[in-house]
N, C-alpha and C positions, 0 to 999 in steps of 0.2 A: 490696446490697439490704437488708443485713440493718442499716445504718447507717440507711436512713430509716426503718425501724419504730419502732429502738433514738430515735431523735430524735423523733419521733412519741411515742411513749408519755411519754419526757423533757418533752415540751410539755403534754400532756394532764395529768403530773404536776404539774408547774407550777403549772398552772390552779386545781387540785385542793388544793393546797397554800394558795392565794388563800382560799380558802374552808374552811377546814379547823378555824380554831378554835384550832390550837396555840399556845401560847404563845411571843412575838417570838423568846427563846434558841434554841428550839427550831424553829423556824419558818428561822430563820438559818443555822442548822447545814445543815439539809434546804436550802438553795436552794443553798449552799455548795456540798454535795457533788454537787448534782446539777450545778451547775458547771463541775466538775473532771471530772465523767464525761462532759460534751459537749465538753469540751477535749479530754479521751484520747481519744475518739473520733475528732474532725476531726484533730489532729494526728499520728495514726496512720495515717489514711486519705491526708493529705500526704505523709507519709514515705514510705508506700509507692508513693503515685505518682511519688514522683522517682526511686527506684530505678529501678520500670518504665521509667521514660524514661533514667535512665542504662545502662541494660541495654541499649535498645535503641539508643543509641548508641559503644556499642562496637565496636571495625572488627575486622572478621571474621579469625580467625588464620589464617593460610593455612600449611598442612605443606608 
C-alpha cells in the first residue's frame, strides 16, 4: 500500500519539477534521483515477491 502512495507522490513530484524553474544541472540531478528511488522501490517489491513464491514452494519436511 505503502508503494502506491510512495509512486504517487514521486509522480506529482515529477510534474512539480516540470514547472519549477530550476536551473537544467539541477533540474537533472532531481529527476535522477527520483529515478533511482522508483527503481528501489519496484525492484524491492520484485525481490520480495519471488521469495514469497519461492517460500511457498518448498515441499513440506516431514519428521
Amino acid at each position: 500500500m505503502w508503494k502506491n502512495w510512495f509512486l504517487g507522490f514521486v509522480g506529482i513530484w515529477l510534474i512539480a519539477l516540470g514547472f519549477s524553474g530550476f536551473p537544467s544541472q539541477i533540474l537533472k540531478i532531481l529527476i535522477i534521483i527520483s529515478g533511482v528511488a522508483v527503481a528501489f522501490v519496484s525492484f524491492k517489491n520484485v525481490s520480495r515477491h519471488k521469495v514469497d513464491e519461492s517460500v511457498k514452494h518448498l515441499p513440506n519436511e516431514q519428521e
